[in-house]
C-alpha positions as CSV (number, residue, x, y, z in Angstrom):
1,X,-27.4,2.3,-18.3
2,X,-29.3,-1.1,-19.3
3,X,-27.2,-2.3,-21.9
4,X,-23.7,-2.4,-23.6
5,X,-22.7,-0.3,-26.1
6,X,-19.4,-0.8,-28.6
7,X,-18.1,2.2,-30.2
8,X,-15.9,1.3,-33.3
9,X,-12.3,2.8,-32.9
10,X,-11.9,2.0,-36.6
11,X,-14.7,5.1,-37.8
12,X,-16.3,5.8,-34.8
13,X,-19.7,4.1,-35.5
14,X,-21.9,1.9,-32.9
15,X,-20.8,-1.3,-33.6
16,X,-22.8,-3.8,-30.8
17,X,-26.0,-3.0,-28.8
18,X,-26.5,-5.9,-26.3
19,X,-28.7,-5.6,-23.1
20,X,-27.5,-6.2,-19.8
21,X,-27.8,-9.8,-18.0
22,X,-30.6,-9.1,-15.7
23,X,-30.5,-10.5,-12.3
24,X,-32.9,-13.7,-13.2
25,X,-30.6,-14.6,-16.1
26,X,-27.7,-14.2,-14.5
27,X,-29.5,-16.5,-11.2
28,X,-30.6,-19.2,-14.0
29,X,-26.6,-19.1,-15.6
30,X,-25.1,-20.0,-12.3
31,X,-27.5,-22.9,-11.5
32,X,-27.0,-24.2,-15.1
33,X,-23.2,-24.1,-14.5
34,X,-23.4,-26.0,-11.4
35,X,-25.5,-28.8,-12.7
36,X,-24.0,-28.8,-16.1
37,X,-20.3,-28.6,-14.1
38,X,-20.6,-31.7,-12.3
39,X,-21.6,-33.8,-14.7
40,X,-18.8,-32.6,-16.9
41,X,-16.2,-33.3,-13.8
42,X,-17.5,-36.9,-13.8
43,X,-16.5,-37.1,-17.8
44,X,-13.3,-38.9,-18.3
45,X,-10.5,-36.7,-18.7
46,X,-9.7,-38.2,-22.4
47,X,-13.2,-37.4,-23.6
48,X,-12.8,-33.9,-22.4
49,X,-9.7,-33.3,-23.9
50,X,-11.2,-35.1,-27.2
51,X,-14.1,-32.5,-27.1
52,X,-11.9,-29.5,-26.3
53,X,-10.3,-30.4,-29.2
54,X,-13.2,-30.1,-31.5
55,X,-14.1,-27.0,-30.4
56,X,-10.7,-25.2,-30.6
57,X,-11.0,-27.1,-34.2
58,X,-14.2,-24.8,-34.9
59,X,-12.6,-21.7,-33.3
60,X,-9.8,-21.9,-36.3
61,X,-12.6,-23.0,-39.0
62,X,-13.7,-19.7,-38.3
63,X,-10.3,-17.6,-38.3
64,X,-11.6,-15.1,-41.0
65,X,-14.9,-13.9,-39.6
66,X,-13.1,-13.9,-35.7
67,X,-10.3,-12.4,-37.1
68,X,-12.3,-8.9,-38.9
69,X,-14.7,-9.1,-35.9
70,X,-11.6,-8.4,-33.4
71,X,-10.4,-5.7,-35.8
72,X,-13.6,-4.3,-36.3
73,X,-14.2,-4.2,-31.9
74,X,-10.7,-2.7,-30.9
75,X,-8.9,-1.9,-34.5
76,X,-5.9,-4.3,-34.8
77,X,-5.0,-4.2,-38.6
78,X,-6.5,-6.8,-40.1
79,X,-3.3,-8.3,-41.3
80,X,-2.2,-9.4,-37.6
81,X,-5.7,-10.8,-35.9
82,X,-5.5,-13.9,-37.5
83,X,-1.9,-14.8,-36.2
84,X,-4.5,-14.3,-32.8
85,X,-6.1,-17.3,-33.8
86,X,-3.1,-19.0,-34.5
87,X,-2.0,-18.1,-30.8
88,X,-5.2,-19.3,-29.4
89,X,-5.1,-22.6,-30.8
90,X,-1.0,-22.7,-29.7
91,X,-1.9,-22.4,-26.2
92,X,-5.2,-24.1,-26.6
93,X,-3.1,-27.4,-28.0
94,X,-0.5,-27.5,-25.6
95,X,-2.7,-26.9,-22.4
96,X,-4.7,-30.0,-23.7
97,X,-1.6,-32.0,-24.5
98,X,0.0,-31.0,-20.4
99,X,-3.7,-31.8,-19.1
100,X,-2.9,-35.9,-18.7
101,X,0.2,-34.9,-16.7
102,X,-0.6,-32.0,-15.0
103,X,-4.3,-33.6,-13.9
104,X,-2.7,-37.2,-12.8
105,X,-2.7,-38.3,-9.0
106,X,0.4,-38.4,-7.4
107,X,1.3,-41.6,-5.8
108,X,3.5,-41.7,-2.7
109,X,6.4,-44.5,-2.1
110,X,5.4,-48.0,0.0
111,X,4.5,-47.7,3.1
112,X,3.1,-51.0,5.4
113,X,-0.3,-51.0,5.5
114,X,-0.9,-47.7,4.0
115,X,-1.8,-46.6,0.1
116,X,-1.3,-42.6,-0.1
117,X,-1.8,-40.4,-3.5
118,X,-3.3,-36.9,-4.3
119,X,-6.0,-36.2,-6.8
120,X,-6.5,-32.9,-8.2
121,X,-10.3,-32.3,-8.4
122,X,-12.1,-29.4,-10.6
123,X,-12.8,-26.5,-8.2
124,X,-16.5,-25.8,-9.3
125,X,-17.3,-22.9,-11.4
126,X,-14.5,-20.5,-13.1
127,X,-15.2,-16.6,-13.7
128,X,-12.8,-15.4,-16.4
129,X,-12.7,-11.6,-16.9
130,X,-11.3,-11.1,-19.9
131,X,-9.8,-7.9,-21.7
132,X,-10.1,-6.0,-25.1
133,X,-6.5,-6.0,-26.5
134,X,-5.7,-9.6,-26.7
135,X,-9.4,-11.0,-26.4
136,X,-8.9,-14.7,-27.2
137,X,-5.3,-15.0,-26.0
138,X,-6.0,-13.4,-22.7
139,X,-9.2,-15.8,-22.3
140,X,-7.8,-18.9,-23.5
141,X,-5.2,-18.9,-20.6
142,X,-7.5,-19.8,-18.7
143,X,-11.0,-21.2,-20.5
144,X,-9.4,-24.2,-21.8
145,X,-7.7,-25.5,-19.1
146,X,-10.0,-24.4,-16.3
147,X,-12.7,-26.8,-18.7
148,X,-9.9,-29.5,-19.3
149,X,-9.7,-29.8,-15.4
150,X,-13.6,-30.1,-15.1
151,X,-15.3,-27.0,-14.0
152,X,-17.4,-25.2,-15.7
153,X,-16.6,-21.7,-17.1
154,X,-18.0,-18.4,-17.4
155,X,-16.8,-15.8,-19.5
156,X,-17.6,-12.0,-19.1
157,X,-15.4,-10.1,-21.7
158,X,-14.8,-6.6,-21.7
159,X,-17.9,-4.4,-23.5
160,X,-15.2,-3.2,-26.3
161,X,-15.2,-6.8,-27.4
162,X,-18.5,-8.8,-26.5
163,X,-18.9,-10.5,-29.5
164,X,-15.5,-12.4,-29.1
165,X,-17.2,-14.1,-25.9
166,X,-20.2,-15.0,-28.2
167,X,-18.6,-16.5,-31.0
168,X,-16.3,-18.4,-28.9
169,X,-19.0,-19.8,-27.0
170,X,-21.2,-20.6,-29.9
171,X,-18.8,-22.3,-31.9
172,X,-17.6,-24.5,-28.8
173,X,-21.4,-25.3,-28.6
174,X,-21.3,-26.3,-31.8
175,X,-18.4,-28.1,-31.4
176,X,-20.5,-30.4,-28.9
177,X,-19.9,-29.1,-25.3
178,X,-22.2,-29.9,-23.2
179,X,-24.8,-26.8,-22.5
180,X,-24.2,-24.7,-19.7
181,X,-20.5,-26.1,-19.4
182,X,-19.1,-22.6,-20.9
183,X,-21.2,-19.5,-20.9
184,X,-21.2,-15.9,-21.2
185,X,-22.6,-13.0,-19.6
186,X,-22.8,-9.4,-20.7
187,X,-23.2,-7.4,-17.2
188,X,-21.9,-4.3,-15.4
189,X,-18.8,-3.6,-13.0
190,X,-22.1,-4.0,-10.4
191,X,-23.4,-7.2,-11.4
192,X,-19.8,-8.6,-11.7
193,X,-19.1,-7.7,-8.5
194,X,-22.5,-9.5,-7.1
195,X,-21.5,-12.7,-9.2
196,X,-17.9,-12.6,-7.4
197,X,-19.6,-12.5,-3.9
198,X,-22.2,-15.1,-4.5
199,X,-21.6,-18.5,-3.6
200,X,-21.3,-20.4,-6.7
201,X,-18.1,-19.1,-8.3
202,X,-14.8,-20.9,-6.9
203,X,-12.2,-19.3,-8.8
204,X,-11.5,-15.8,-10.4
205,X,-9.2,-15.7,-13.5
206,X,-9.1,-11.5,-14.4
207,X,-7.0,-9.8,-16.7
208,X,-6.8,-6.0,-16.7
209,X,-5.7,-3.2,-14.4
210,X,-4.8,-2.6,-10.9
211,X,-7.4,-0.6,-10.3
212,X,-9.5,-3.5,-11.6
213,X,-7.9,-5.9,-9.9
214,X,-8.4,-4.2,-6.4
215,X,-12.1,-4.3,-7.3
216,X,-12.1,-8.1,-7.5
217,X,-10.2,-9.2,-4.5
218,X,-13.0,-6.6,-2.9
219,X,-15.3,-8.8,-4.1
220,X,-13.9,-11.4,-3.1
221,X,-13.2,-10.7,0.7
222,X,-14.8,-13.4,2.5
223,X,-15.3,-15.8,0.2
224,X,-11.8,-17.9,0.6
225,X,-11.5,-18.8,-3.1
226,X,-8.5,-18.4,-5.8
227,X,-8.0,-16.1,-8.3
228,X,-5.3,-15.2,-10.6
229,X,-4.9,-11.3,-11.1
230,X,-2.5,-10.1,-14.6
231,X,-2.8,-6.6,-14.0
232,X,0.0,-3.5,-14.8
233,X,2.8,-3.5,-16.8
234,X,5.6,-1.5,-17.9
235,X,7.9,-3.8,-19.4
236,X,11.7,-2.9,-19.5
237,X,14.6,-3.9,-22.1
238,X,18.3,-3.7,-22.0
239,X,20.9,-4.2,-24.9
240,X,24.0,-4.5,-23.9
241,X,26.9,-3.0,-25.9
242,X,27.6,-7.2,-27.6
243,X,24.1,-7.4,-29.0
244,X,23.0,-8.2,-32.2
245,X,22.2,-4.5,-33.1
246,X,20.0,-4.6,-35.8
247,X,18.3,-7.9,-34.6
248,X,17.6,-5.7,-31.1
249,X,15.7,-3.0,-33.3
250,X,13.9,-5.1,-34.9
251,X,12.4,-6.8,-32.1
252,X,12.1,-4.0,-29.8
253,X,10.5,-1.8,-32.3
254,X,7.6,-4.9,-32.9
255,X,7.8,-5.4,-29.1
256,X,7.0,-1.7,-28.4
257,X,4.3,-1.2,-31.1
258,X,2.3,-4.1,-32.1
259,X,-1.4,-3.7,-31.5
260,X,-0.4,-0.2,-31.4
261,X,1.2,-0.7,-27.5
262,X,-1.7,-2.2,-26.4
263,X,0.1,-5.4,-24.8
264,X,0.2,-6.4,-20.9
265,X,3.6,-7.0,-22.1
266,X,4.9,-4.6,-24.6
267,X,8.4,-3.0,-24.4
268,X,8.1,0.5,-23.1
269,X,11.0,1.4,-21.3
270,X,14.8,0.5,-23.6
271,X,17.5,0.7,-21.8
272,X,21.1,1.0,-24.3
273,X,24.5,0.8,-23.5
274,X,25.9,4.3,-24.2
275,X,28.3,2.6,-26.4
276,X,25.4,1.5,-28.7
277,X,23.0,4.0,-28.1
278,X,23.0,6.8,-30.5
279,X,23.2,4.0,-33.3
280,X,20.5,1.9,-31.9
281,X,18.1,4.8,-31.3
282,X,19.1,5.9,-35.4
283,X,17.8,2.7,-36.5
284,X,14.8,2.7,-34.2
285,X,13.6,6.2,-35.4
286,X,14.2,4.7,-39.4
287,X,11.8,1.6,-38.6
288,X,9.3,3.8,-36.3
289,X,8.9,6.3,-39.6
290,X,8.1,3.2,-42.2
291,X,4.8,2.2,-39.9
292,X,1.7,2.6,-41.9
293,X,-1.1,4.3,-39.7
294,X,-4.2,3.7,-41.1
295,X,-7.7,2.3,-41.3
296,X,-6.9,-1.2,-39.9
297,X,-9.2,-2.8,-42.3
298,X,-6.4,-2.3,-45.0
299,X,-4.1,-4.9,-45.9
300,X,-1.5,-2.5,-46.1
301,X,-2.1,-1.1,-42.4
302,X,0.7,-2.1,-39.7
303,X,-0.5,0.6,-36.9
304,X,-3.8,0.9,-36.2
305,X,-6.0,3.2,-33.8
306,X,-5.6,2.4,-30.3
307,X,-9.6,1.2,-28.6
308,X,-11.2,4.5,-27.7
309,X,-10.4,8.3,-28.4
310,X,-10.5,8.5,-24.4
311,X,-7.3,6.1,-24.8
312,X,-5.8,7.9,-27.0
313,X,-6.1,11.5,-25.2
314,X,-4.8,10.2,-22.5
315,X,-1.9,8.5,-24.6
316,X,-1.4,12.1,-26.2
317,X,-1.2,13.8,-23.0
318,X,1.2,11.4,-21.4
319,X,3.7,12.3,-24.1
320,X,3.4,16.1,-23.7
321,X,3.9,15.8,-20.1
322,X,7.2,14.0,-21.1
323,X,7.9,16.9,-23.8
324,X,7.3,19.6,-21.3
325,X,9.8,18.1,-18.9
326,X,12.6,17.7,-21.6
327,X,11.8,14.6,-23.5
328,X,11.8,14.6,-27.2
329,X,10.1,13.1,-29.4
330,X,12.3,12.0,-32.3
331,X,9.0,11.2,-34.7
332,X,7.3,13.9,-36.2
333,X,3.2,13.1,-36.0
334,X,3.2,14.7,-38.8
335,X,4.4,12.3,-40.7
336,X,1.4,10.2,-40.1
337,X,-1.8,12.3,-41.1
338,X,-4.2,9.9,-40.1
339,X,-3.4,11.0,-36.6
340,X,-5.4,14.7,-36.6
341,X,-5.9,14.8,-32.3
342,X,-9.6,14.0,-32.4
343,X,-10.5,10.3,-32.5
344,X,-8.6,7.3,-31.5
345,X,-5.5,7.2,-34.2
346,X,-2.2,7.6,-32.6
347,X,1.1,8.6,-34.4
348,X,4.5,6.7,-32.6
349,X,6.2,8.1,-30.8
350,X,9.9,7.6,-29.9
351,X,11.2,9.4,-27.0
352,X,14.5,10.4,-26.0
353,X,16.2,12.7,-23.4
354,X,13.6,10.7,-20.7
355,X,14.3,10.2,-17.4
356,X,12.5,8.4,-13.6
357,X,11.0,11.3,-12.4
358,X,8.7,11.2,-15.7
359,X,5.2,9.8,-15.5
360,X,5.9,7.9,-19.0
361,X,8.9,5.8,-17.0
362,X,6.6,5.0,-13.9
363,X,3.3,4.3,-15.3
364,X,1.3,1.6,-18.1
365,X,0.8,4.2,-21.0
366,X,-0.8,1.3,-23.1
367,X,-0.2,3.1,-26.6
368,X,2.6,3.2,-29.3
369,X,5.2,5.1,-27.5
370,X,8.5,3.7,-26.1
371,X,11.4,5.7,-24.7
372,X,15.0,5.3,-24.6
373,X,18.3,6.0,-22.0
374,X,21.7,5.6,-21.9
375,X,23.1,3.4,-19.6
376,X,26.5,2.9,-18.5
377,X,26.5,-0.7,-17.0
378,X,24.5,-4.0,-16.0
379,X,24.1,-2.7,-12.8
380,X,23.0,0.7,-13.9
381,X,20.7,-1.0,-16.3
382,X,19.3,-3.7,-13.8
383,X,18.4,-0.7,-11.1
384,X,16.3,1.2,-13.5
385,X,14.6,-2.0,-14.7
386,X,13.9,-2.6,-11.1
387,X,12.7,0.6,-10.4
388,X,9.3,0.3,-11.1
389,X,6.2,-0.5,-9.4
390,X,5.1,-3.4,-12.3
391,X,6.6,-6.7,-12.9
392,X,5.2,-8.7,-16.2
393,X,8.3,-9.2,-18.6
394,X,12.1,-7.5,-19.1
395,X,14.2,-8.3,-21.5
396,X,17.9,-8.3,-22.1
397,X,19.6,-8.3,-25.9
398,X,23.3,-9.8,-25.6
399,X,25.4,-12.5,-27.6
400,X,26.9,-13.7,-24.0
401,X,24.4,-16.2,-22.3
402,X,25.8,-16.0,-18.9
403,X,25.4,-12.7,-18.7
404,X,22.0,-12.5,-19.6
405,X,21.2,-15.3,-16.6
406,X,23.3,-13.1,-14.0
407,X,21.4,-9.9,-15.1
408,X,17.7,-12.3,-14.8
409,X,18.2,-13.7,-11.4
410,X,18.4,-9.8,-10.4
411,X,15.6,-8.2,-11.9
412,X,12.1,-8.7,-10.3
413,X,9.8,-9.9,-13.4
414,X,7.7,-13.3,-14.0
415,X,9.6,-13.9,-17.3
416,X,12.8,-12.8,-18.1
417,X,14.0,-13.1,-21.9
418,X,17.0,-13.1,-24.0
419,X,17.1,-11.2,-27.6
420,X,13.2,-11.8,-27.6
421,X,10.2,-10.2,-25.9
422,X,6.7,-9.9,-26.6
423,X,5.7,-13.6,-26.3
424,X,4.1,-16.0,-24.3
425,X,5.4,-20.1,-24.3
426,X,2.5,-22.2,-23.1
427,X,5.1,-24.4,-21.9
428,X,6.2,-21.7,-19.2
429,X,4.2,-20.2,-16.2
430,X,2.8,-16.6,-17.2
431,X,3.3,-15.0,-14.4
432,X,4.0,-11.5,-12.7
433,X,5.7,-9.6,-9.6
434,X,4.2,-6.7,-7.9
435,X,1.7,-4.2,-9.3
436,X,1.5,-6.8,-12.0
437,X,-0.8,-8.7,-10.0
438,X,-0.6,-12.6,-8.6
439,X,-1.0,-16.3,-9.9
440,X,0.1,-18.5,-12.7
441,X,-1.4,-19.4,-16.0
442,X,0.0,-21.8,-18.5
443,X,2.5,-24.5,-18.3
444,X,1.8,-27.5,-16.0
445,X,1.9,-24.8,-13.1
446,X,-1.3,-22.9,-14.5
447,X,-3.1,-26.0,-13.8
448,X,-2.7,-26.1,-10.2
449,X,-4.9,-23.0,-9.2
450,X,-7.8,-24.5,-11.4
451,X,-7.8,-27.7,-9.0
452,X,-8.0,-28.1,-5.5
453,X,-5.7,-30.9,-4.1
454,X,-7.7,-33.9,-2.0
455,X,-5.4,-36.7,-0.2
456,X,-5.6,-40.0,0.3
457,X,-4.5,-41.8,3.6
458,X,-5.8,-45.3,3.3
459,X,-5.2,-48.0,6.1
460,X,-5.6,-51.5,5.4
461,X,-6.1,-53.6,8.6
């Protein structure tokens, strides 16, 4: 096949017809990335951060048109992309304003005769792979400080969402990047692979799955270069018998279907304090039910399809298995008509009676389903959180603080949260355990993978 093709999950239709990179432009992108890289590396750091600025300023200029052309690629209602935008420039921002710190040499203490400090130098050329579900979010992490750093960037987004890594790169062009500092390529799994192995890319930032993920650091054997891997995730909750009960609905019920489940870290697995639970799941069922599932160019539309019908079969036949093996589902699909079994729109589903020896507990299902157990105690609760194979996010909903740091230092996750879940802070490392992959992005920290570390040992005589 010599080009991409994006099928619509809104109606179906052929959306984006691009060709394939072919092996001379994808030659002539690496050179100009090279060239164009080290003359941006030699660019002051302030004038860098001034001109990354600019071009996340033209990034939110255009928030409509971005916004209904991420809707219109992998069918978020239209009334939540722009708070993408919003996120972007959030984590844009802060990475810019943490570059002077996280970028400066560090200067050891007096020594006789001797002058010793670290630099952090730009490691040459950056490969970002980025996904469909979160398709400037997931980039930004690490576009913009990869390019604060120095190195040059190249984006190649997923083929449900190519013309997210076209606008973005246009409008920083127009922003006034310097050409061939931040690119693009449209290409195959094959190509991408062949990119990986050749010589001129230093650093891999991928987000997607582990199956994915393996294929990279195949790529990359050999090559002795970073790369930071967000893959799998099957994010767990607990709410403890003190929580804030109605405030722990309503956040776990966002958590679990926003972008119709389609988040690295959305809450699938809720585990309730038996005490709690027949109330808690009650209230859940009552906020599932109000969700309108619709065309997701409606204002009034707050579920929308999921990215492809494949997606959504396999979404459907993750929750029979469940069914079959005793689980049930306490939302009736056919309260949401929109979801007839043939395309790529997905009633909720809330499931109870679920257990670990389910497929739904153990594995990423990626759509709007969540499930729900009683549990007895923290330590109950803190071995089934643990019990799983991924390690993005877990959550805990309690009023007593101390508790909530006891249960975190036990359960194996990159970012543990109290009565939230569902977000990222720039100022923290986004980070994962496990399946979920390896590497840090954001924060200070995310920094450090983008660099490579030089010493200097200077002797005066």
């Amino acid at each position: 096949m010599n080009e991409l093709v994006t099928i619509s999950p809104v109606d179906g239709s052929v959306l984006v017809r691009r060709p394939y990179a072919s092996e001379h432009e994808i030659g002539d992108m690496l050179r100009r990335a090279r060239a164009a890289g080290a003359e941006w590396a030699a660019t002051p750091l302030d004038a860098r951060v001034a001109c990354l600025h600019a071009c996340v300023d033209e990034v939110v200029r255009q928030t409509g048109a971005m916004a209904e052309s991420i809707t219109r690629q992998m069918g978020r209602p239209i009334r939540h992309t722009p708070g993408e935008l919003r996120g972007f420039e959030e984590r844009a921002r802060h990475m810019l304003g943490a570059a002077p710190e996280a970028l400066a040499p560090i200067v050891l203490g007096p020594a006789d005769g001797l002058e010793r400090y670290m630099t952090r130098e730009a490691v040459g050329t950056v490969l970002t792979i980025a996904p469909w579900n979160y398709p400037l979010l997931t980039a930004v992490n690490s576009i913009v400080p990869a390019l604060a750093a120095g190195n040059a960037v190249i984006l190649k987004h997923s083929d449900q969402t190519p013309l997210c890594a076209e606008q973005m790169a246009q409008a920083f062009l127009d922003a006034g990047l310097p050409q061939g500092v931040f690119q693009f390529v449209h290409g195959t799994h094959d190509t991408i692979r062949r990119i990986i192995a050749s010589s001129c890319i230093d650093y891999v930032s991928f987000t997607g799955s582990v199956r994915g993920g393996a294929a990279i650091e195949a790529a990359m054997a050999g090559r002795f270069i970073g790369s930071g891997l967000e893959l799998g995730g099957n994010d767990p909750a607990y709410v403890r018998s003190d929580a804030n009960l109605a405030h722990a609905v309503e956040t776990l019920v966002d958590g679990a279907y926003f972008n119709a489940g389609q988040s690295c870290c959305g809450i699938q697995r809720i585990y309730v304090d038996v005490s709690v639970h027949d109330d808690f799941v009650e209230q859940a069922r009552r906020l599932t039910q109000a969700y309108v599932l619709d065309n997701p160019m409606n204002p009034d539309t707050t579920l929308g399809p999921v990215v492809r019908t494949s997606a959504a079969d396999d979404i459907r036949a993750m929750v029979a298995n469940a069914e079959n093996r005793g689980a049930r589902n306490l939302i009736d699909p056919a309260r949401f008509p929109r979801a007839n079994g043939r395309d790529a729109y997905v009633a909720p589903a809330l499931l109870v009676n679920v257990d670990h020896d389910m497929e739904i507990m153990k594995e990423e299902c990626f759509g709007p389903v969540v499930c729900v157990m009683p549990v007895r105690s923290d330590e109950q609760a803190i071995e089934l959180m643990n019990d799983s194979d991924y390690g993005l996010t877990a959550s805990v909903f309690t009023q007593d603080a101390d508790a909530a740091k006891r249960i975190g230092r036990r359960v194996r996750t990159g970012t543990f949260f109290m009565n939230r879940c569902d977000y990222l802070d720039p100022a923290l490392a986004w980070t994962g355990v496990k399946q979920t992959g390896h590497g840090i992005s954001l924060s200070v920290l995310g920094y450090h993978a983008l660099t490579q570390v030089k010493s200097f040992h200077l002797r005066t005589l």
